[in-house]
C-alpha positions as CSV (number, residue, x, y, z in Angstrom):
1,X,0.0,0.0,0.0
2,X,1.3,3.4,-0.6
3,X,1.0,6.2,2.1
4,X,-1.4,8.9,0.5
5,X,-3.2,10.3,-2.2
6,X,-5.3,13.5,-3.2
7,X,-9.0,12.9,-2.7
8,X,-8.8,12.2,-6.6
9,X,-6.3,9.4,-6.2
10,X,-3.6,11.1,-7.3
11,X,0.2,10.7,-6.1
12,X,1.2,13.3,-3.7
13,X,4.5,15.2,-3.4
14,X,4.3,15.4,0.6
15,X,3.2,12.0,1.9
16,X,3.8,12.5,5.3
17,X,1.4,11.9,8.3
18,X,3.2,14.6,10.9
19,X,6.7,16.6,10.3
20,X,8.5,13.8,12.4
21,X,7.9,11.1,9.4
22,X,10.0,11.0,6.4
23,X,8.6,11.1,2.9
24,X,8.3,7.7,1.6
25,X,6.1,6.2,-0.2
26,X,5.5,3.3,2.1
27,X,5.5,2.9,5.6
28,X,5.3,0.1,8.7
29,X,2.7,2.2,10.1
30,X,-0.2,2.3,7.7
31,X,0.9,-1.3,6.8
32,X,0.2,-2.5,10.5
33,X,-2.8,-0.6,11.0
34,X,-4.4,-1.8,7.6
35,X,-3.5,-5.2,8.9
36,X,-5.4,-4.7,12.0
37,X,-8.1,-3.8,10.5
38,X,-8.7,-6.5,8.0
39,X,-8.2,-8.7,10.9
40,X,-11.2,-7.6,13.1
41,X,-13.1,-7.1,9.9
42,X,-12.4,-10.8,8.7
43,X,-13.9,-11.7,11.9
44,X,-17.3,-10.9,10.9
45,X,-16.8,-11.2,7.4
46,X,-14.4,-14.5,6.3
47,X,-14.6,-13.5,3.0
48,X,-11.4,-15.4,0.8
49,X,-10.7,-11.9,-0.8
50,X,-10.1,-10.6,2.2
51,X,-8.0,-13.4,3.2
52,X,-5.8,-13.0,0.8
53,X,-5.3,-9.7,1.5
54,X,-4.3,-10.4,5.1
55,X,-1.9,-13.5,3.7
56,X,-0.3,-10.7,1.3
57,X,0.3,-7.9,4.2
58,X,1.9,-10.7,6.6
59,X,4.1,-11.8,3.7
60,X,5.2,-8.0,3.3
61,X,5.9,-8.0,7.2
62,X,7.9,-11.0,6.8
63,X,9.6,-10.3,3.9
64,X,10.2,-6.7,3.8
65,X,9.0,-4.9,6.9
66,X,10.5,-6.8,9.8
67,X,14.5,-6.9,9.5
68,X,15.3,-10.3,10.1
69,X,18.7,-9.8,11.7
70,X,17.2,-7.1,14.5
71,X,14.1,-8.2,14.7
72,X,12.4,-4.9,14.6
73,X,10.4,-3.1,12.6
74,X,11.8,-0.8,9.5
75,X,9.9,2.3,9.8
76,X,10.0,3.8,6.5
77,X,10.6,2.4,2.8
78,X,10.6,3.4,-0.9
79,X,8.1,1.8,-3.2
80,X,10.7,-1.0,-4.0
81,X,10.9,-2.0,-0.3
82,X,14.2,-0.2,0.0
83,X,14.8,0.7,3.8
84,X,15.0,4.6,4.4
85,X,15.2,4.5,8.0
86,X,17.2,2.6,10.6
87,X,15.3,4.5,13.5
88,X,14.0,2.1,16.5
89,X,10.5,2.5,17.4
90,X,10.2,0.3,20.8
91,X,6.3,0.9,20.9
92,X,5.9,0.1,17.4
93,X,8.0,-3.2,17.7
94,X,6.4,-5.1,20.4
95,X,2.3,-3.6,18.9
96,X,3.6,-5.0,15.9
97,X,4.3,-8.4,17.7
98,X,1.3,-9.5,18.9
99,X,-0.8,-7.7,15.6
100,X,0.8,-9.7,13.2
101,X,0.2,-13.0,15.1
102,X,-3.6,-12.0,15.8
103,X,-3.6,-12.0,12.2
104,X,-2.0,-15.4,11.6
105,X,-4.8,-16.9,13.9
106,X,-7.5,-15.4,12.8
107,X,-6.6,-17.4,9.5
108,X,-6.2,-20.3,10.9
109,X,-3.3,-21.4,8.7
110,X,-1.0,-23.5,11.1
111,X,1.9,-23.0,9.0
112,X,1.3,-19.5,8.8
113,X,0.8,-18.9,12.5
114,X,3.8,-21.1,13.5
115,X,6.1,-18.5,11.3
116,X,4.6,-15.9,13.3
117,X,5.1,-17.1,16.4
118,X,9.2,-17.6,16.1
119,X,8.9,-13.9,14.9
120,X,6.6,-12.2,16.9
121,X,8.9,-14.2,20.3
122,X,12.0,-12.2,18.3
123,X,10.4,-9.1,18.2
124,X,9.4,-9.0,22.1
125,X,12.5,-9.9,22.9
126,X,14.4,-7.1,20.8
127,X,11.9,-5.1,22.0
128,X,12.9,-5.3,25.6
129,X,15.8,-3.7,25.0
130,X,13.9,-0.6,25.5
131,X,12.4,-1.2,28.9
132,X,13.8,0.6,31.1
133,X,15.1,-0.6,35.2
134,X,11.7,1.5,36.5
135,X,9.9,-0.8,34.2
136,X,8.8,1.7,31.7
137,X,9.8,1.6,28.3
138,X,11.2,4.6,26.1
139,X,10.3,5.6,23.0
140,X,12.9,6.0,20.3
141,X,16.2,5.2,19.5
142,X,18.2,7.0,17.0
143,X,21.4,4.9,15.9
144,X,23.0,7.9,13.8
145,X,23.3,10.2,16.4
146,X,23.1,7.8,19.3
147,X,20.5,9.4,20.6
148,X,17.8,7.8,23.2
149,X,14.5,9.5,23.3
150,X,14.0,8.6,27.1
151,X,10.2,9.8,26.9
152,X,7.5,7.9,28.2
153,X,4.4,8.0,26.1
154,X,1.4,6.2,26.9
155,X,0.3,3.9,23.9
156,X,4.0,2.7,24.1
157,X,3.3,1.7,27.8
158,X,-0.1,0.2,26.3
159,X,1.5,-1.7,23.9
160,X,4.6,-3.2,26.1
161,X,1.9,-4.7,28.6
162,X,0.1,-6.8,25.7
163,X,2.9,-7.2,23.7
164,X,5.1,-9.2,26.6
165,X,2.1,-11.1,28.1
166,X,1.2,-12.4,24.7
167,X,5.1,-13.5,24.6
168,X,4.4,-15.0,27.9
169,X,1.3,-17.2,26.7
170,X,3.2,-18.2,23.4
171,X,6.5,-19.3,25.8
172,X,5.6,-19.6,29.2
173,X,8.7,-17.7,29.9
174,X,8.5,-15.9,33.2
175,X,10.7,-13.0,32.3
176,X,8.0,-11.8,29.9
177,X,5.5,-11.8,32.6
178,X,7.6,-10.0,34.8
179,X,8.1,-7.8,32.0
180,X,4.3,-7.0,31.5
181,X,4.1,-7.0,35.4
182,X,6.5,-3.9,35.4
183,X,5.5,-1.9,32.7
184,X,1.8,-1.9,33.9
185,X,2.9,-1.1,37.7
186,X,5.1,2.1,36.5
187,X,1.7,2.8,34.0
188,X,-0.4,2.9,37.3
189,X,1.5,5.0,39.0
190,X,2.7,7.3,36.9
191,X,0.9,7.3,33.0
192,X,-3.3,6.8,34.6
193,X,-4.7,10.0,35.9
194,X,-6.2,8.7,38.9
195,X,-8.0,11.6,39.9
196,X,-9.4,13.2,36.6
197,X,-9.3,9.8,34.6
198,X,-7.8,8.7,31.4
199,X,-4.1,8.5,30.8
200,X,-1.2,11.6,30.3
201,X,0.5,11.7,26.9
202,X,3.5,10.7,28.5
203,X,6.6,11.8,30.5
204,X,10.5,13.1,30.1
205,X,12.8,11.2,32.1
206,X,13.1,13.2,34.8
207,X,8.9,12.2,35.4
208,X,8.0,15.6,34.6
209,X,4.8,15.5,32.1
210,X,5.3,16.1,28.7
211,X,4.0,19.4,27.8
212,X,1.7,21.3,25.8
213,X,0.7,17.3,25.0
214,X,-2.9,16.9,24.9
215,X,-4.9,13.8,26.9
216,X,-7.0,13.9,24.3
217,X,-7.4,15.3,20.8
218,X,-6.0,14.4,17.4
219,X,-3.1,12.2,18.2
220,X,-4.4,11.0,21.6
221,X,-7.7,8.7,22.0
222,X,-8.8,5.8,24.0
223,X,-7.6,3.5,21.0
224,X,-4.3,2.3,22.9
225,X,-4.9,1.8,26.3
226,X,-8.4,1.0,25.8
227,X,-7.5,-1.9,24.0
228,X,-4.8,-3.0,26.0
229,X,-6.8,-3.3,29.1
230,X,-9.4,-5.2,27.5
231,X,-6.3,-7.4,26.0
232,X,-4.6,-7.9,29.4
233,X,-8.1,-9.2,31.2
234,X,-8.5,-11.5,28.3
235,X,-5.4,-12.7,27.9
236,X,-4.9,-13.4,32.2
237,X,-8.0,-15.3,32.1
238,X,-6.7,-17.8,29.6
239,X,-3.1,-18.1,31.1
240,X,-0.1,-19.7,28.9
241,X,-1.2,-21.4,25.7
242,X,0.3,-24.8,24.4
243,X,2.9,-24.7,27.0
């Protein structure tokens, strides 16, 4: 899929989603998300179409998307698949670890779902590196400039809670557990706004709150930690799988 169009479906010279993206024609981001959503959709609708569609995107992830050496996730790409970005997204690597194996299942192809599950293990397990001793985990890493954005933001939190329990069912390993155990205990104390609900955008790591961020608006809704909450309850009532 490429990123944008005009409303006539013509190419576009800026494809970018914010000012922090660069401007490729394909990205991980709309990939994932498009992935997602055929996912929930072919829950209600197993049409073979659609199916096929979901078979292609995983194949992209596998293929192109997911750097098989560093298990993570390549953010950016030209329209031949040609990495433009060696930028670490920690949030954005464990999401995309349990996504792309809700996928699998919800196929049902055993072959395709075994694949999955070596990778998606990988991918929680590079994307640990990110946690931090307080059991949060940062944001970005920057190789060029070896530079650690330290911030805390919330959907990452969200993510890292799912993404490491499902690691946890597929393994039965307790670090992951523990993992999920800590990021969700620095989220309750420091990311859920206890007394006016919801959850902050985030904070620097010093713990002072990211500023002028909004709790909720065009960036910020109750997509991530929504989902993650209803993920976590699910996923503790049914405990380790095949282990």
């Amino acid at each position: 899929y490429l990123e944008a169009f005009s409303r006539n479906w013509k190419e576009l010279p800026d494809l970018r989603l914010s000012d922090k993206d660069f401007n490729e024609k394909k990205t991980m981001n709309t990939h994932l998300h498009i992935l997602e959503a055929y996912t929930n959709l072919y829950r209600i609708w197993p049409d073979e179409v659609l199916a096929k569609q979901i078979r292609a995107l995983i194949d992209n992830f596998l293929t192109h998307i997911i750097n098989s050496e560093t298990n993570r996730l390549i953010l950016f790409l030209d329209e031949n698949w040609q990495p433009k970005s060696n930028i670490i997204s920690y949030g954005h690597d464990i999401e995309g670890s349990w996504l792309l194996l809700e996928a699998a299942e919800v196929l049902g192809d055993e072959a395709i779902i075994s694949s999955v599950k070596t990778v998606s293990v990988n991918m929680a397990r590079a994307a640990a590196n990110g946690l931090d001793a307080d059991g949060s985990m940062y944001y970005e890493l920057e190789p060029d400039k070896n530079h650690l954005i330290k911030e805390r933001h919330w959907w990452v939190q969200a993510e890292a809670m799912v993404g490491f329990l499902n690691a946890w069912q597929l393994t039965g390993e307790q670090n992951f557990y523990d993992q999920f155990a800590q990021v969700w205990n620095f989220t309750r104390k420091h990311i859920i706004s206890a007394d006016k609900g919801e959850w902050i955008w985030g904070l620097n790591d010093d713990y002072t709150m990211m500023p002028d961020q909004d709790k909720a608006g065009l960036w910020k809704c109750p997509y991530h930690n929504s989902r993650a909450m209803l993920e976590v309850i699910n996923r503790l009532k049914k405990g380790v799988l095949n282990h």
